[in-house]
N, C-alpha and C positions, 0 to 999 in steps of 0.2 A: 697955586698949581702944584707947587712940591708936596705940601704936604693932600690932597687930593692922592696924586701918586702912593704917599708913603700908607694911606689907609687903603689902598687896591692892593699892596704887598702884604700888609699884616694879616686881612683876612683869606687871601690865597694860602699864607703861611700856614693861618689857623685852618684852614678847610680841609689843606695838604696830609696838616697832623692828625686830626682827625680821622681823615681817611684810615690813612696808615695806620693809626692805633687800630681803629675796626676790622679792617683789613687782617694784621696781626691776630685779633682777638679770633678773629672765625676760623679761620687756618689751625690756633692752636685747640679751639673747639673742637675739629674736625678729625684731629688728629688724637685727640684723648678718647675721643668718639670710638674711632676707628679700633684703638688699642683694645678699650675696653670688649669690641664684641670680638676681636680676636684670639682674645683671651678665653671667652665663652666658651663653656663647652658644647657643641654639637649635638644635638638630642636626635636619633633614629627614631624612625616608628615604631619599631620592633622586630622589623621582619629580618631575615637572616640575607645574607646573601642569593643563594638558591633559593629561594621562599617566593613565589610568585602570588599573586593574587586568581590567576586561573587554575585551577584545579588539574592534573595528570589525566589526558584522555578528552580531555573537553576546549573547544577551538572558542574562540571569540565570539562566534556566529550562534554557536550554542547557548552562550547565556545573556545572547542580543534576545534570542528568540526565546528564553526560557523569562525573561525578564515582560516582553509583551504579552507573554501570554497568563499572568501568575495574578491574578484579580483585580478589581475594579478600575479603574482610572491609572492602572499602575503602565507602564511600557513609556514608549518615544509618543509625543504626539505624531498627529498628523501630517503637518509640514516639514516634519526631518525623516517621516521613512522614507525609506526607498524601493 
């Protein structure tokens, strides 16, 4: 009976260790992980600050509708006009 006991504690011990090495190991994964892309540098599109994608003069609507109407199969389908 003792020694029954004494092998339900060694391998609790060994599962415990286990764990805990794993455990350790992803954290410090996570954390090299981490550093590294912090370090990275940031890549912009290109665009500037002030630099919009619509053009001076022209509203969103205009190149909704410049977009549907500009050749074959091009624009929104169907079920998303409105």
């Amino acid at each position: 009976d003792f020694a029954e006991g004494d092998i339900h504690h060694k391998a609790l011990l060994i599962s415990v260790t286990v764990c805990s090495i794993l455990l350790v190991l992803i954290i410090i994964f996570c954390y090299f992980r981490y550093k590294r892309q912090e370090t990275r540098p940031h890549y912009s599109i290109g665009l500037e600050q002030d630099e919009t994608y619509i053009p001076p003069g022209e509203s969103l609507k205009d190149l909704i509708e410049q977009s549907q109407s500009s050749g074959s199969g091009s624009g929104l389908p169907l079920l998303v006009r409105k």
